[in-house]
Structure formats: C-alpha cells, structure tokens
N, CA and C atoms as a LAMMPS dump frame, in Angstrom:
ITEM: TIMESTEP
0
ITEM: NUMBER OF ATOMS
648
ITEM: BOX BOUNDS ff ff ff
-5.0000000000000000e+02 5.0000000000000000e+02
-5.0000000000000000e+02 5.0000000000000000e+02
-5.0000000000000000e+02 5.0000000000000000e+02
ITEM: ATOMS id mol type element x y z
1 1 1 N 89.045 31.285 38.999
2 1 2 C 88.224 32.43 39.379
3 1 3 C 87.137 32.7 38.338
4 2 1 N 87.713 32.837 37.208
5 2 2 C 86.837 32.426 36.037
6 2 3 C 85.386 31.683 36.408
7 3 1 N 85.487 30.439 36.67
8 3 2 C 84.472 29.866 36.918
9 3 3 C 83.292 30.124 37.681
10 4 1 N 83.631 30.22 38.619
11 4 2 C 83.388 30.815 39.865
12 4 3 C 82.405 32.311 39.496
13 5 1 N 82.935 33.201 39.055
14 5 2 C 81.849 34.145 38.556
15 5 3 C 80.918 33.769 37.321
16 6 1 N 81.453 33.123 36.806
17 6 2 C 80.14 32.325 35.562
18 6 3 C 78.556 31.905 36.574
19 7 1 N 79.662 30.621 37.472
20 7 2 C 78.633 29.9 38.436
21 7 3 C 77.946 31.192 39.111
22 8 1 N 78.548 32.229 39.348
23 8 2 C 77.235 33.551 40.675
24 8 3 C 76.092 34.186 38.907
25 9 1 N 77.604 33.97 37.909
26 9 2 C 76.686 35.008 36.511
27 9 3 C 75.104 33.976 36.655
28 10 1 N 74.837 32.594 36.13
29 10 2 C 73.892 31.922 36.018
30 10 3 C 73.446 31.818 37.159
31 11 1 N 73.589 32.191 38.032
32 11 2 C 72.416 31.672 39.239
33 11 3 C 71.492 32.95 39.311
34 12 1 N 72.232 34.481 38.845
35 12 2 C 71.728 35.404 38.753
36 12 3 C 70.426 35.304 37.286
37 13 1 N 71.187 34.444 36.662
38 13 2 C 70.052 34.554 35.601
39 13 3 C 68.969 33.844 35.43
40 14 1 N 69.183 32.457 36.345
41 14 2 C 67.929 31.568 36.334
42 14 3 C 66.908 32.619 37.235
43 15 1 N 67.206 33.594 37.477
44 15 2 C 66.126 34.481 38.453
45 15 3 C 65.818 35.764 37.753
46 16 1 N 66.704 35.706 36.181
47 16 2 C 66.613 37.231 35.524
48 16 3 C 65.078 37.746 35.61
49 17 1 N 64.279 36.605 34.929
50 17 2 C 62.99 37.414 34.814
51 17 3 C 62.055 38.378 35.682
52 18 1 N 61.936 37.35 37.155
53 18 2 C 62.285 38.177 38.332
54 18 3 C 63.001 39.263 38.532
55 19 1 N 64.229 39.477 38.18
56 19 2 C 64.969 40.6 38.688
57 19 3 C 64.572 41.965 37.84
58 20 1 N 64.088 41.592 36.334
59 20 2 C 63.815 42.669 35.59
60 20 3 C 61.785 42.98 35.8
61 21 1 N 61.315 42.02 36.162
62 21 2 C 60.147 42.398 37.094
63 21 3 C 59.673 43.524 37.801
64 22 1 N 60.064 43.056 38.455
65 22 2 C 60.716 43.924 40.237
66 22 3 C 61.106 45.167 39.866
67 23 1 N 62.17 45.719 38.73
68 23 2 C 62.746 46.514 38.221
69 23 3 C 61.413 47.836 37.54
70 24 1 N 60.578 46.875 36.41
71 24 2 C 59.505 47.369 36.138
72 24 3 C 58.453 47.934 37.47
73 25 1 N 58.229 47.495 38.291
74 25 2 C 57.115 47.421 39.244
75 25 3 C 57.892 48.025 39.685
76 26 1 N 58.523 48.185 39.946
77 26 2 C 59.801 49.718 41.164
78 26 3 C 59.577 50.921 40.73
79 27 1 N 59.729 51.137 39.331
80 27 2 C 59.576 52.058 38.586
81 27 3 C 58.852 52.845 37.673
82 28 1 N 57.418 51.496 37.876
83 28 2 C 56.362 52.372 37.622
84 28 3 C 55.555 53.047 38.724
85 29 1 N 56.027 52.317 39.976
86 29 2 C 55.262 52.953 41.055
87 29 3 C 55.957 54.382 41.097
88 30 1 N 57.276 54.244 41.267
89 30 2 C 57.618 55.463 41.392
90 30 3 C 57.523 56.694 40.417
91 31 1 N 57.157 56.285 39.494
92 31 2 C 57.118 57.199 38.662
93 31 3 C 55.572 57.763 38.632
94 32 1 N 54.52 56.903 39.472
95 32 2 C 53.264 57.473 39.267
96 32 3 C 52.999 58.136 41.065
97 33 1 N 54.127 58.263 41.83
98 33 2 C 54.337 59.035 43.04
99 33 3 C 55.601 59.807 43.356
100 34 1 N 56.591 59.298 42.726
101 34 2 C 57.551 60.38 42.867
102 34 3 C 57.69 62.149 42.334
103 35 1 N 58.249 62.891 42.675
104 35 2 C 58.399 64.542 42.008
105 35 3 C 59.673 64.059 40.734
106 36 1 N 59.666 64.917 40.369
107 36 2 C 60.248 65.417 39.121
108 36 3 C 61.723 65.678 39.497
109 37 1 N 62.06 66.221 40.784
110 37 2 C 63.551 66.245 41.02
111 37 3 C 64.386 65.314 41.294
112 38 1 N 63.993 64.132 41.728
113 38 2 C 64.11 63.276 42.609
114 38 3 C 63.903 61.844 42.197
115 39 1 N 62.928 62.057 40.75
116 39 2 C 62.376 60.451 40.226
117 39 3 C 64.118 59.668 39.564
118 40 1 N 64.405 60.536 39.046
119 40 2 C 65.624 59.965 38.09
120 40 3 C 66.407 59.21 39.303
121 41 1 N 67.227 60.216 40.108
122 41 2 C 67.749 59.307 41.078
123 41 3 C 66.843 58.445 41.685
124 42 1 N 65.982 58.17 42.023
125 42 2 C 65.481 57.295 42.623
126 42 3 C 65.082 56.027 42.063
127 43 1 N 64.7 56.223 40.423
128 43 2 C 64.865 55.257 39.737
129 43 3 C 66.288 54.359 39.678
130 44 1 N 67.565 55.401 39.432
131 44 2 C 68.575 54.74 39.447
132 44 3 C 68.807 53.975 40.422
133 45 1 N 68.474 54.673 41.724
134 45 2 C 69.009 53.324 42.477
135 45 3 C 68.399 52.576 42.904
136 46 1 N 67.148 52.801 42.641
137 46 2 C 66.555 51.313 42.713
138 46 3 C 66.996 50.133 41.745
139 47 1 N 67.128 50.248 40.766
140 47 2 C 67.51 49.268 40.019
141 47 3 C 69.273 49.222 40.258
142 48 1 N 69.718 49.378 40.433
143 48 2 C 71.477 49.569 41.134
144 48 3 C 71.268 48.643 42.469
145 49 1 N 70.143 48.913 43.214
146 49 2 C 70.031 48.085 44.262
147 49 3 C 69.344 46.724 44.307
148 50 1 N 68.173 46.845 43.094
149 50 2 C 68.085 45.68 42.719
150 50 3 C 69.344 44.168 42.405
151 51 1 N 70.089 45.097 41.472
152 51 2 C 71.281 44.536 40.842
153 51 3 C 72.102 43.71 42.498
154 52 1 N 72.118 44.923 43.205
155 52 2 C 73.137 44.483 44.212
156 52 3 C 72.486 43.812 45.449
157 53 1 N 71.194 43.544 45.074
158 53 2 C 70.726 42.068 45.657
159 53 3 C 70.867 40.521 44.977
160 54 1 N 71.315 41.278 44.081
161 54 2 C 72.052 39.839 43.212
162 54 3 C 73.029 39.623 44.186
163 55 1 N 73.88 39.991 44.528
164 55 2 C 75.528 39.853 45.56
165 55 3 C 75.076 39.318 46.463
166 56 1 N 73.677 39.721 47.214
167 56 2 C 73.56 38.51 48.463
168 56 3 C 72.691 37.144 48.034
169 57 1 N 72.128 37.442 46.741
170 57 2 C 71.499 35.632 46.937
171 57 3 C 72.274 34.63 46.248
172 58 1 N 73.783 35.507 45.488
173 58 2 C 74.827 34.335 45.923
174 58 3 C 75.535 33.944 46.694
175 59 1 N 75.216 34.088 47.512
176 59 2 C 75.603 33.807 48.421
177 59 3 C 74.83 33.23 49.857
178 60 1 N 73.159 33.827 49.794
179 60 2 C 72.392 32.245 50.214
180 60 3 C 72.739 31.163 49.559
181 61 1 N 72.697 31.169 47.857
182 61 2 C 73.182 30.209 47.052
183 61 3 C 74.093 29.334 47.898
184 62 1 N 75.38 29.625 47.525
185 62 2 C 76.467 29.046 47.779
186 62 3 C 76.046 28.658 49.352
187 63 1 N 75.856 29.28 50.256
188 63 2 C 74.965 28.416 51.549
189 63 3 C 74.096 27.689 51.63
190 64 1 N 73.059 27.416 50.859
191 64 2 C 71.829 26.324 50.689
192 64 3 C 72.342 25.157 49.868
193 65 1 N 73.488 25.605 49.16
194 65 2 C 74.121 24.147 48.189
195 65 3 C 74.681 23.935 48.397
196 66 1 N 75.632 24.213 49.957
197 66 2 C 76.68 24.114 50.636
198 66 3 C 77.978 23.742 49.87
199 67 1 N 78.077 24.675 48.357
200 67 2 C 79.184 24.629 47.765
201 67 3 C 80.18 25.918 48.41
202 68 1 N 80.166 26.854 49.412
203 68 2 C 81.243 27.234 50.23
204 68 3 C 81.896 25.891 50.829
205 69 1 N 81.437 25.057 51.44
206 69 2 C 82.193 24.247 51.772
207 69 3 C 82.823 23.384 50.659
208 70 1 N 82.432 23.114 49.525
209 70 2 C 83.441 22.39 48.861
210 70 3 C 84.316 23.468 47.725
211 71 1 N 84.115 24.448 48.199
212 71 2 C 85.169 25.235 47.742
213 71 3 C 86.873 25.23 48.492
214 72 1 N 86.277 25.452 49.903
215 72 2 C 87.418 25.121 50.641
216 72 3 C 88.326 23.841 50.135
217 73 1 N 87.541 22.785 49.999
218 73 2 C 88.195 21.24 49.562
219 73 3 C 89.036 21.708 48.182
220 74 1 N 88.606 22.498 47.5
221 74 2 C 89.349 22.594 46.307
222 74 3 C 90.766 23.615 46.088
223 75 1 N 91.779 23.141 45.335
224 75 2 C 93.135 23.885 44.873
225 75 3 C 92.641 25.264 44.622
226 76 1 N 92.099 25.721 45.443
227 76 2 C 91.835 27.228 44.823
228 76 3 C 92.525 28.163 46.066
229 77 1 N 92.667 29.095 45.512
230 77 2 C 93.73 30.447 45.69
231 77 3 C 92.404 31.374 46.816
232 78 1 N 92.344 31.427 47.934
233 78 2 C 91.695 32.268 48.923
234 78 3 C 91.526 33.644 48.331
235 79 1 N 92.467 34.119 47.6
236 79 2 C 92.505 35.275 46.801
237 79 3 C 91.363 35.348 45.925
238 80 1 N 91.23 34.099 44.885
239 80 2 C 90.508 34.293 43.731
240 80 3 C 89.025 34.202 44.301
241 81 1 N 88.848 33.165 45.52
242 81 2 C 87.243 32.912 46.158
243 81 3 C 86.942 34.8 46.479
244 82 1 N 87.534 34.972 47.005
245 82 2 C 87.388 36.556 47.304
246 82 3 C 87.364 37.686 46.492
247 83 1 N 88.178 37.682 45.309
248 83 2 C 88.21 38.096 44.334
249 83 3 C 87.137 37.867 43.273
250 84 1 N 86.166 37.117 43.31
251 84 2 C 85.618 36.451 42.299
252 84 3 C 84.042 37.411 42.754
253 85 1 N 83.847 37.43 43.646
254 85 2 C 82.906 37.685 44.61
255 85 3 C 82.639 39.379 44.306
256 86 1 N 84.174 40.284 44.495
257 86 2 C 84.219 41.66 44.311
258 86 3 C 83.735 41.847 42.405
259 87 1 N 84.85 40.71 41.568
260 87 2 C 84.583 41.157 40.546
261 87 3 C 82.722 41.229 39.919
262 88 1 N 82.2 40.329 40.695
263 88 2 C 81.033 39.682 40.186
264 88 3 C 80.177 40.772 40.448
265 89 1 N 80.168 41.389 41.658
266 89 2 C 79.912 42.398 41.91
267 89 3 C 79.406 43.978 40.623
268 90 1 N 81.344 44.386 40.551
269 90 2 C 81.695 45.298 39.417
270 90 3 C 80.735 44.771 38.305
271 91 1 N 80.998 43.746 37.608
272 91 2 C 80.094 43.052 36.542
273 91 3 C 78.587 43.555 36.799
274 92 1 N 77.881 43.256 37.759
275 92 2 C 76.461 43.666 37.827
276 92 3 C 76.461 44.993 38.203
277 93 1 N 77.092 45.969 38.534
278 93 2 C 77.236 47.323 38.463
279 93 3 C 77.155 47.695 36.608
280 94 1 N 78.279 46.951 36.169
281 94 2 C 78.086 47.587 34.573
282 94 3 C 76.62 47.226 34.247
283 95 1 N 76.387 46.008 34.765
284 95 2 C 75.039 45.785 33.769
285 95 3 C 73.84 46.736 33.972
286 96 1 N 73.703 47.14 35.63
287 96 2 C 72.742 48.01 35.973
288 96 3 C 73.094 49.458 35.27
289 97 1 N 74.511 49.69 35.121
290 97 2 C 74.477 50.963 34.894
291 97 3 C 73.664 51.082 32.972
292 98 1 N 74.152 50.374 32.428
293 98 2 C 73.587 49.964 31.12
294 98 3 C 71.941 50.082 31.077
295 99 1 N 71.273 49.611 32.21
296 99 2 C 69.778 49.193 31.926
297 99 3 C 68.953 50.126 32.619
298 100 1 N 70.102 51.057 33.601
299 100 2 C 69.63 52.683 34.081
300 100 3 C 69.67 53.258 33.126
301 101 1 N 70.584 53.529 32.542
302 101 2 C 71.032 54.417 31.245
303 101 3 C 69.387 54.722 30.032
304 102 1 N 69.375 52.951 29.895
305 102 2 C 68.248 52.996 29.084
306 102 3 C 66.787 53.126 29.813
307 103 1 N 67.053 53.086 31.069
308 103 2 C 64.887 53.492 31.246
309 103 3 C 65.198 55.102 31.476
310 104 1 N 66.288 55.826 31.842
311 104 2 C 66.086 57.085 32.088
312 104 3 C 65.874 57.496 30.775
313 105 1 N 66.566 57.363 29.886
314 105 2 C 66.556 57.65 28.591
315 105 3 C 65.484 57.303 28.063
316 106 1 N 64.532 56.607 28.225
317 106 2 C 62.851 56.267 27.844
318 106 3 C 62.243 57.502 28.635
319 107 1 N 62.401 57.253 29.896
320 107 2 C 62.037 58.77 30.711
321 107 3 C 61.951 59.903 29.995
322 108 1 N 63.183 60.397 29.633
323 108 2 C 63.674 61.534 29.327
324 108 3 C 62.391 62.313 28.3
325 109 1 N 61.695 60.972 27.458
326 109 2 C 60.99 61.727 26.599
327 109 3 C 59.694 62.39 26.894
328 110 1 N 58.943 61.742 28.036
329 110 2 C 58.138 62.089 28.417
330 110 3 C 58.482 63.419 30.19
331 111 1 N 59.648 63.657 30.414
332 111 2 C 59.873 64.719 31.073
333 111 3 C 60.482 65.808 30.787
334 112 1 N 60.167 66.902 31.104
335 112 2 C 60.81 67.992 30.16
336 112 3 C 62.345 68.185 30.899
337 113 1 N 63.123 68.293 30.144
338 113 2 C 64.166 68.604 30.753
339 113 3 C 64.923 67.249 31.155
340 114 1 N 64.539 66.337 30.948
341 114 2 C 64.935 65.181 31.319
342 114 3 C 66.406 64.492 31.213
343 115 1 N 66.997 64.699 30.142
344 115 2 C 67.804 64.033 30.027
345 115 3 C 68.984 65.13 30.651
346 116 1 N 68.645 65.912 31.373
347 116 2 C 69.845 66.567 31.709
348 116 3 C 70.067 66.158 33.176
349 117 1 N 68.903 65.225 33.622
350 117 2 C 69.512 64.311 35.288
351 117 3 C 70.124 63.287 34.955
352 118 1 N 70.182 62.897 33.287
353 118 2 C 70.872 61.047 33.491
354 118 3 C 71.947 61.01 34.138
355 119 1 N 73.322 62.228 33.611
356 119 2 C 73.909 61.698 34.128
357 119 3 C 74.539 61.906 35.359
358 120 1 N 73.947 63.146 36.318
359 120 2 C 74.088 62.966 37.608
360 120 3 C 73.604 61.853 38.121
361 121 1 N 72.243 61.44 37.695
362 121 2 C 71.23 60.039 38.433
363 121 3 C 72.389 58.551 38.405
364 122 1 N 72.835 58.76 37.398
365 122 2 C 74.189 57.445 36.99
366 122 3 C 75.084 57.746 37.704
367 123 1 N 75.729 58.646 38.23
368 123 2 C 77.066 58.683 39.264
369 123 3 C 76.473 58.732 40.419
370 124 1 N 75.104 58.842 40.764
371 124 2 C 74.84 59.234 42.216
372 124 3 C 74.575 57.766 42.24
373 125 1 N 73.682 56.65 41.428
374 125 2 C 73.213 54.964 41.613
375 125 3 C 74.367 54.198 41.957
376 126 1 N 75.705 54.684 40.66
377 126 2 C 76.913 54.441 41.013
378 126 3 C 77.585 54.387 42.433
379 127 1 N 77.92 55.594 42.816
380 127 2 C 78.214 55.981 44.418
381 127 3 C 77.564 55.395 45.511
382 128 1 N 75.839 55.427 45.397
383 128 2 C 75.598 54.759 46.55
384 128 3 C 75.666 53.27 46.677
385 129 1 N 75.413 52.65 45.318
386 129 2 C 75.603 51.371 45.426
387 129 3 C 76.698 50.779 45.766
388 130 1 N 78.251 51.14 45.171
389 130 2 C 79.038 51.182 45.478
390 130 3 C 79.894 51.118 47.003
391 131 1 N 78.967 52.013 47.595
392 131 2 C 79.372 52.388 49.085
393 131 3 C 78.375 51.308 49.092
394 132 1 N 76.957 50.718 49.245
395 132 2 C 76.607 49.591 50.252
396 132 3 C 77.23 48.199 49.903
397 133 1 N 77.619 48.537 48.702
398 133 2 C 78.371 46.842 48.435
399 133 3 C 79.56 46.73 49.214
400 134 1 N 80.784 47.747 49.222
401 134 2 C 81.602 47.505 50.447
402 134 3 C 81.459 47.433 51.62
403 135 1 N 80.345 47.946 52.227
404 135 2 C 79.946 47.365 53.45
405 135 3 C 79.375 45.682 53.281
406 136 1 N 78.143 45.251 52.46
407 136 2 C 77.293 43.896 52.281
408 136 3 C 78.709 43.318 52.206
409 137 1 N 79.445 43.199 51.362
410 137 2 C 80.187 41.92 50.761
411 137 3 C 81.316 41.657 52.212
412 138 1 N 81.874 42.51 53.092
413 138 2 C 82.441 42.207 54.108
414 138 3 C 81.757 40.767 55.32
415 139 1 N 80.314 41.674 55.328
416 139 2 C 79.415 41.535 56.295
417 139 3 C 79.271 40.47 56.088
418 140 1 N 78.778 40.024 54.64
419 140 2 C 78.396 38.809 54.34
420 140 3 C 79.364 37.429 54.401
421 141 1 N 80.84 37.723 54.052
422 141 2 C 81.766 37.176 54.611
423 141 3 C 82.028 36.811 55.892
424 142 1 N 81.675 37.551 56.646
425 142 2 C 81.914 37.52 58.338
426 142 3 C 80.869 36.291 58.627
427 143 1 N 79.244 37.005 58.209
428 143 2 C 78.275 36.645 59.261
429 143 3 C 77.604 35.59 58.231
430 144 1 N 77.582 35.131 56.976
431 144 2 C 76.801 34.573 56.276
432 144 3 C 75.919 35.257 55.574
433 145 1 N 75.135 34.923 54.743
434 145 2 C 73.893 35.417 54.155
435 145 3 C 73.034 36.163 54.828
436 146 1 N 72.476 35.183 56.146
437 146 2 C 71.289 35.495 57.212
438 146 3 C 71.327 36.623 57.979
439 147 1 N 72.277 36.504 59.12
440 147 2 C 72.887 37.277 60.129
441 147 3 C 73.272 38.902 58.814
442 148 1 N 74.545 38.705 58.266
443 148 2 C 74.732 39.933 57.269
444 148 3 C 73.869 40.328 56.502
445 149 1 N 72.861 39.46 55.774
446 149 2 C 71.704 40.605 55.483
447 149 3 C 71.301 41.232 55.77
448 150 1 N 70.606 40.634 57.103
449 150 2 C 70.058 41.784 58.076
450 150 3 C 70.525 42.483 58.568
451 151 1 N 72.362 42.789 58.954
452 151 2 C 72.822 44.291 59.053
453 151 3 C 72.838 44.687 58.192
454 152 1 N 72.84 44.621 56.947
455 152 2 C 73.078 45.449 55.602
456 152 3 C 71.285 46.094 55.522
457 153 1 N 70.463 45.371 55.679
458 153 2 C 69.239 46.053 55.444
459 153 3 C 69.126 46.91 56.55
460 154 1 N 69.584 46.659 57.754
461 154 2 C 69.423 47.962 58.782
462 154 3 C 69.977 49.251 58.561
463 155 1 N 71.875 48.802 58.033
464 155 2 C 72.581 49.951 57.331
465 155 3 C 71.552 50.644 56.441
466 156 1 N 71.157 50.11 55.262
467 156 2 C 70.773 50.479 54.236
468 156 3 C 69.576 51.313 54.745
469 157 1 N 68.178 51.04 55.713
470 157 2 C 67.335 51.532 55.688
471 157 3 C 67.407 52.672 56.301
472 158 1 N 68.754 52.841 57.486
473 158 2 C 69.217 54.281 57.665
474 158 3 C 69.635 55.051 57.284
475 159 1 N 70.499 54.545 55.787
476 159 2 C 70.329 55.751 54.757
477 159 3 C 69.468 56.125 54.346
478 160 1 N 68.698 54.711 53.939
479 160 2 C 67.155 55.537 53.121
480 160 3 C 66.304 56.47 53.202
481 161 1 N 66.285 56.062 54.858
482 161 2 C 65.014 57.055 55.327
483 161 3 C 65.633 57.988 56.08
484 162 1 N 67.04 58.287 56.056
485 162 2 C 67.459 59.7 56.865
486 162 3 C 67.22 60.697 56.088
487 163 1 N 66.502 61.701 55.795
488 163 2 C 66.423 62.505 54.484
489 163 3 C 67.759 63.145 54.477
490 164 1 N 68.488 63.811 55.488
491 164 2 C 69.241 64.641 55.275
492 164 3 C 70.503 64.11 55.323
493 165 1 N 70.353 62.754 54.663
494 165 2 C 71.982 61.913 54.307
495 165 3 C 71.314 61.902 52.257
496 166 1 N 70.195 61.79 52.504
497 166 2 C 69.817 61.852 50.701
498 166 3 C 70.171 62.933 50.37
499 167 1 N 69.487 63.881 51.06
500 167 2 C 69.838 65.612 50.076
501 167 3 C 71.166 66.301 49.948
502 168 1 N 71.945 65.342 51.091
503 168 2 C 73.282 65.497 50.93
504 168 3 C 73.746 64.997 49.785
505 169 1 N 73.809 64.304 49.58
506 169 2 C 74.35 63.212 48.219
507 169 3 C 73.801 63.781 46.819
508 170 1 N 72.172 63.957 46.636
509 170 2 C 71.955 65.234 45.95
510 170 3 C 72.506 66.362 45.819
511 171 1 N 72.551 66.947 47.054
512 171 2 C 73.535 68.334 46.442
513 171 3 C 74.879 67.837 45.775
514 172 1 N 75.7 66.869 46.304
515 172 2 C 76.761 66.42 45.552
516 172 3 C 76.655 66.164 44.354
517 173 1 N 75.849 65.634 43.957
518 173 2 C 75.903 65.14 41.992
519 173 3 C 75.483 66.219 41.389
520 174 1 N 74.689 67.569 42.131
521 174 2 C 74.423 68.231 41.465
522 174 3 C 75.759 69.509 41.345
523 175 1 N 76.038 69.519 42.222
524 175 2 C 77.267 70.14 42.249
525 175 3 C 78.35 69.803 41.105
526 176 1 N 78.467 68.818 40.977
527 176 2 C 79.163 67.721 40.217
528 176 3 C 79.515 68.103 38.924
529 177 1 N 77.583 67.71 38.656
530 177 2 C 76.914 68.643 37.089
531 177 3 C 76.739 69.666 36.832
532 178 1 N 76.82 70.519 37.898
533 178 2 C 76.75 71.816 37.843
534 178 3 C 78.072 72.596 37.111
535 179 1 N 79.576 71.649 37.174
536 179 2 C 80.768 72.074 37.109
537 179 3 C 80.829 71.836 35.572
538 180 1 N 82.307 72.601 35.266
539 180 2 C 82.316 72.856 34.055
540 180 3 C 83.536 72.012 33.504
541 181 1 N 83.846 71.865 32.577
542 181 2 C 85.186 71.607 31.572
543 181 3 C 86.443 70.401 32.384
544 182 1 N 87.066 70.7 33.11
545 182 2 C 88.223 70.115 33.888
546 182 3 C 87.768 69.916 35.085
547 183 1 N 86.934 70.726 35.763
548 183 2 C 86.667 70.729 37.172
549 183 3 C 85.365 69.399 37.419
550 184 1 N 85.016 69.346 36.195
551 184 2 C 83.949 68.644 36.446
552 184 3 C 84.986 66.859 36.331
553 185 1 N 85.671 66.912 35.425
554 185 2 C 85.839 65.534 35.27
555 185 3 C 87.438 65.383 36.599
556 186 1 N 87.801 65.913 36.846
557 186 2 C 88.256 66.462 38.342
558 186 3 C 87.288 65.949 39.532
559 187 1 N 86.233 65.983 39.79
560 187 2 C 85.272 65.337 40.671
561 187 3 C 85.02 64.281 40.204
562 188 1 N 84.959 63.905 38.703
563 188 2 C 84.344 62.478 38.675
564 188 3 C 85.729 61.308 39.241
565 189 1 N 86.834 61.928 38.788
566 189 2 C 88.177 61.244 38.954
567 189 3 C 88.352 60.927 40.53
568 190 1 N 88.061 61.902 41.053
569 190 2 C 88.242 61.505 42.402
570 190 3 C 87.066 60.656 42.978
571 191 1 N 86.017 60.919 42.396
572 191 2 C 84.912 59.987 43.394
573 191 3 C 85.264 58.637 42.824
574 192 1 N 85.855 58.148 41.461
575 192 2 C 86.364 56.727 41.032
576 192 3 C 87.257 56.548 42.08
577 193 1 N 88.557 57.173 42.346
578 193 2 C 89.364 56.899 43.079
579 193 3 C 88.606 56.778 44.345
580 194 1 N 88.235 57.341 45.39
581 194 2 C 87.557 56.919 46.366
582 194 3 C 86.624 55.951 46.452
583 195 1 N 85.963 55.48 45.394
584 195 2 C 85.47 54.284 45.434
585 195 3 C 86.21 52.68 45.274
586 196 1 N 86.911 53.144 44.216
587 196 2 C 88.153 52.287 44.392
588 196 3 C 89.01 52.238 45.41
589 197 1 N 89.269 52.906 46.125
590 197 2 C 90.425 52.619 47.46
591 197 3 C 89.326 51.749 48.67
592 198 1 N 88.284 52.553 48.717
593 198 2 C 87.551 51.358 49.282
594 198 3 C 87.221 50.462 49.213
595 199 1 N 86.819 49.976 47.794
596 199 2 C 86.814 48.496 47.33
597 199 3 C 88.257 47.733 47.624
598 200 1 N 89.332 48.373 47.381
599 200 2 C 90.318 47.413 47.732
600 200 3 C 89.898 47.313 49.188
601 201 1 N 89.536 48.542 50.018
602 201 2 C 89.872 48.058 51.809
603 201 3 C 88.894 47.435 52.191
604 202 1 N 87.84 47.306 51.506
605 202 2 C 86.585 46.192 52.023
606 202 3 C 87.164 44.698 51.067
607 203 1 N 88.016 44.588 49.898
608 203 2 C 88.553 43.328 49.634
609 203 3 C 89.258 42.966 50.771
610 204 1 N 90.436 43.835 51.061
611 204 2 C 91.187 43.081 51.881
612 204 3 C 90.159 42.726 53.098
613 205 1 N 89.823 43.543 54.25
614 205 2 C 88.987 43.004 55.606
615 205 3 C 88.394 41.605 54.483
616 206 1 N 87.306 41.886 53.773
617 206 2 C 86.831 40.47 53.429
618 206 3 C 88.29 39.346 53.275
619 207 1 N 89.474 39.308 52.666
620 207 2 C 89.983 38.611 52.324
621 207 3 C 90.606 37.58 54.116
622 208 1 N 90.665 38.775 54.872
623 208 2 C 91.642 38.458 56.478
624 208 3 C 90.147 37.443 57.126
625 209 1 N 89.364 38.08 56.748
626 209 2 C 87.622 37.237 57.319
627 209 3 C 88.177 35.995 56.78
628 210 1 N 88.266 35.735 55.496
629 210 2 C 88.152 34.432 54.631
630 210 3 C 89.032 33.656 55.595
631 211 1 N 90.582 34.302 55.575
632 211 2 C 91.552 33.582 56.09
633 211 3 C 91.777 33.021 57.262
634 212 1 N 90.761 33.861 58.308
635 212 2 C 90.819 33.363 59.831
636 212 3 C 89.409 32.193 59.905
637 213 1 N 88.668 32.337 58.923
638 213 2 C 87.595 31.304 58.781
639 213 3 C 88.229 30.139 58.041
640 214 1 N 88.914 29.947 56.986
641 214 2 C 90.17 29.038 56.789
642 214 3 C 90.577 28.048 57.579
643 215 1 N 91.752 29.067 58.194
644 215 2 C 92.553 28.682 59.124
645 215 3 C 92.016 27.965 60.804
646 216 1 N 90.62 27.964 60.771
647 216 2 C 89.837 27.712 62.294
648 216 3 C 89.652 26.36 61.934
C-alpha cells in the first residue's frame, strides 16, 4: 500500500508547479474581486479543491497507463488498492491545509481583522472538501475518471453556485467560532467524527465497487 501512494505522491508532483500556479492565479483573482467576508473562505477552498483535483488525475493516471489493470495481476490485498487511494487523499488534505494556513496568514496582514477568519476558513475548506471527496472517490471507482468526473463536477457546481447551501455552511463555521471554551471544541469533535464516519462509508461502497469489478 505503501507504494502505491508514493506512485499517486509523484505523479502529483511531476505536475506540482502547475498545481501551485493555478493556486496563485485563483487567489489573486479573487482577492482583487472578492468582499472581505467571504475572501478567506473562498480562498481556502479553492486551494483544498485544487488539492482534491489531485485525487482525480490519479486516477486518469492509472487509466492512461493502464496500470489499474496490472494492479489486479498483482498479490495485492483489494483492501490496500482502496485504502491507498482514501489515504492519499487525507495526505493532500494535510498538505492543503498547511499551504491555506500560510497564504491566509500572508492575508491576514494586509486585512484588518484578518486573522480572526483563519481558523473558521480552515474547518469550513476542511468540511467541504472532505464531503466532495467522499462523494469523487466512490464515483470514480464506479464510473472511471471520465464518466465520474463529470458527475462530481455537476455535484460540485451545484453546491457552488446554490448560494443558499454556501451561507449555510458559513453560518456554521461561524457559529462554530463564535463558541466558547468546551462548546467550541465540542463542535469541532463532532464535525471530525462526522467526517470520519463518512469516509469509512464512502471506503466501504468504494471497496464493494472494487470487489464486484474484481470478481466480473
């Protein structure tokens, strides 16, 4: 399994320069059109979503080098192919959360008041990314790269542009931050746990996908 996420780590990186590009150019646009309430999160998840377009072009990968198929040929554990995939995932979550951390925190100096959105903007990039990766990584299992991209970008663009699924999620982190002492880390505990119970239930569906594609 080991391996296996090394091989998605470097394919992600022969494209780093690109990915931290894109990242820049995301975020200077937005920052020379976005408001002041709204830039932090929006920065975050853009680059959170950047990150978690890493998860689908390994997986064109592994389809254009048609090493899914010689994975099958190999002594490997259906568990770990599946497993390898979720962890690789988590992995580029830490890294985005790390490289959010630091442009908000560049932010912060030039907005007043700034650093008091990081860290709602970090649990809200967290959360949503989170929630579209358990949907993508199923999808992408089922349907391939092609076919599952393109429901994941349909999913995705109906969150985007529903406003009143955003301001929902806003009021949540602010609520969040708004709380005090116990109550606050009381909400953060549970939104881990709910993200985690879903990651296991989008592992398993992905894992029963793997197995009936296997077994055919």
């Amino acid at each position: 399994m080991k391996a296996l996420i090394l091989k998605d780590l470097y394919i992600m990186w022969t494209h780093i320069r690109w990915l931290y590009i894109g990242i820049v150019v995301a975020v200077i646009v937005l920052c020379m059109s976005g408001t002041i309430n709204f830039l932090f999160h929006m920065v975050t998840l853009t680059v959170f979503l950047c990150y978690a377009f890493q998860v689908y072009r390994s997986f064109h990968y592994d389809e254009e080098s048609k090493s899914d198929r010689i994975l099958r040929a190999l002594p490997l554990r259906l568990q770990s192919i599946v497993a390898a995939k979720y962890l690789f995932s988590a992995l580029l979550l830490l890294h985005a959360l790390l490289i959010s951390a630091g442009i908000l925190f560049i932010l912060s100096f030039f907005i007043p008041d700034g650093a008091i959105n990081i860290p709602a903007s970090l649990v809200f990039g967290v959360s949503v990314t989170s929630l579209c990766l358990v949907v993508m990584l199923p999808l992408l299992f089922k349907y391939g790269s092609d076919k599952g991209g393109i429901i994941y970008a349909v999913l995705l663009a109906i969150v985007v542009f529903v406003p009143l699924a955003f301001r929902s999620l806003h009021m949540v982190m602010q609520n969040i931050m708004n709380a005090e002492g116990l109550l606050q880390i009381s909400y953060y505990l549970i939104l881990l746990v709910i993200i985690l119970i879903l990651g296991l239930i989008s592992y398993r569906i992905s894992y029963c996908i793997m197995r009936s594609k296997f077994s055919s």
